[in-house]
N, C-alpha and C positions, 0 to 999 in steps of 0.2 A: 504494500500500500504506500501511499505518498506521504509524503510526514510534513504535511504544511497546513496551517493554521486557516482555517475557511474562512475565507472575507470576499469582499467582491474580486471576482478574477476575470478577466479578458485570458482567453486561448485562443491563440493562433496559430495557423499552419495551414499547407499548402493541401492539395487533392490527396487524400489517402494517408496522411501522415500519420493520425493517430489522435486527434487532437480531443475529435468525440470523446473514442474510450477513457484519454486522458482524465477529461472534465467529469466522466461518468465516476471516474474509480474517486475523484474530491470528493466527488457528492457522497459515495457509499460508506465512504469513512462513518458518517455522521448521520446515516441510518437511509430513512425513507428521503427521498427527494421526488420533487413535482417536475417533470422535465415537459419544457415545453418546446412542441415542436412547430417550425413554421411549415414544414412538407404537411398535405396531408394527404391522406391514402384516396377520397374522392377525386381531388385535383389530379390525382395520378395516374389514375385508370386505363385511359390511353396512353399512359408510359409504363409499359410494363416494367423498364429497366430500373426506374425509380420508383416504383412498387416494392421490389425487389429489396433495393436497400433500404426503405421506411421497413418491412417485415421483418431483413436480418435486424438493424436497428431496435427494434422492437423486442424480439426474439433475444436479442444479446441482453439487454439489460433486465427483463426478469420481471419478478413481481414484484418489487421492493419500491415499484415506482409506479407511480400516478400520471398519465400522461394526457397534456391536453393539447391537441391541434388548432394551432391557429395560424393563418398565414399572413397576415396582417397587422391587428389589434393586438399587439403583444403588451405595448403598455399598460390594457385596459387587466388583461390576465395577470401579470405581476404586481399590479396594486391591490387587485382585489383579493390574491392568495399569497401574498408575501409575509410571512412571519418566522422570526428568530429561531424557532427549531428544524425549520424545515425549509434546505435551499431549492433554490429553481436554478436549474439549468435550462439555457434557451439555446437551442440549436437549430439551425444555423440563421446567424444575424447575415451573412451575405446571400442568403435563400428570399430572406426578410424582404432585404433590398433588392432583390427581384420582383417578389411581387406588389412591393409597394411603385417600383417601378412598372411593371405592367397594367397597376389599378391606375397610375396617372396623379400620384398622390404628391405633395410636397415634401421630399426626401429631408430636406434640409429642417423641417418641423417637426417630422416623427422621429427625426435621429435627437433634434434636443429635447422632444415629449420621454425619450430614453431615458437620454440622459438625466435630467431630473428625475425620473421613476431612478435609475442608479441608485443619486444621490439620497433621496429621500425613501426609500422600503426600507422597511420596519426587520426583513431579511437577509440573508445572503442572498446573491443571484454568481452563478457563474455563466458567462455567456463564452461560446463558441462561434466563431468566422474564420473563414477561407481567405487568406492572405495573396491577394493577387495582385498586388504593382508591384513585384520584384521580377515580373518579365518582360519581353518586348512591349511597346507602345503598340495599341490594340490598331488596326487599318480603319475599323470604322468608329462611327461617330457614339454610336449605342453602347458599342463595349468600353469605349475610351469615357465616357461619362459614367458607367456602371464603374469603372477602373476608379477612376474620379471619389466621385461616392464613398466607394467601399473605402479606400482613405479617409476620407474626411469622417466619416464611422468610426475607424479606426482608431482615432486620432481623438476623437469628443469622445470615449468612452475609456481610453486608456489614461487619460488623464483622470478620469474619476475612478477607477479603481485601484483597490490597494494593491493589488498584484497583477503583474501582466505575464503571459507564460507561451512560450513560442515554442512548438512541437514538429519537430524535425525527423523524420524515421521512424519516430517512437518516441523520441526522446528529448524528455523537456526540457527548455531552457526558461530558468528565471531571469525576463528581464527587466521587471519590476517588482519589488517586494519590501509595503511599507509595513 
């Protein structure tokens, strides 16, 4: 198990790294945890391939956890079940910014409607995102704003958490820990 102290954590790391399981094994330290997913299995149906992983997902972490899909209203889910014995884990915040991008929503509101739910919940929250501007400059307009974004995400939520933890292989690095 991890031996670090649960506080708010930002995880990062790239496609496959490990970042989930990471964030899953914080939460089971400290028992039950509400994981909240922004995939849902409906939205999915026509992708079989991302069915697929919401199932393994699902299937990996067990009964020890309570899960609620939402692919949007994530703030509204973390204020209304945030409390001190019991953290939330939100995966994936770069899935988030997808489909807030595809509802047409105002990125730049829901990231600080966030970031205040962060700072002000009554619980821990660990969130999880996919780290995507350490590769080429995207050719179109859509992905280089999604690129965009995902930074500034990034960016306004590392700064309020106590701990920021970047997942390479497997293997996490602490690159914040207050």
């Amino acid at each position: 198990m991890v031996d670090i102290e649960l506080k708010n954590t930002l995880v990062l790391g790239g496609a496959r790294s490990g970042k989930s399981i990471y964030a899953e094994k914080l939460v089971e330290v400290f028992g039950q945890g509400l994981y909240l997913a922004t995939a849902t299995v409906k939205e999915s149906e026509d992708d079989n391939e991302m069915l697929q992983r919401i199932l393994k997902h699902k299937k990996r972490r067990g009964k020890n956890w309570q899960t609620i899909e939402e692919p949007i209203d994530i703030v509204e889910v973390i204020d209304l079940n945030a409390c001190p014995k019991r953290p939330i884990l939100v995966d994936c915040l770069t899935l988030w910014l997808s489909n807030l991008m595809l509802a047409k929503k105002d990125v730049e509101y829901e990231v600080m409607k966030l970031r205040e739910s962060l700072v002000n919940t009554s619980g821990p929250l660990v969130l999880v995102s996919s780290e995507v501007g350490m590769g080429i400059v995207p050719s179109n307009n859509i992905a280089r704003e999604f690129r965009d974004y995902a930074g500034y995400l990034h960016q306004k939520l590392a700064n309020e958490c106590k701990q920021v933890v970047f997942v390479v292989a497997g293997l996490p690095m602490i690159i914040k820990d207050e």
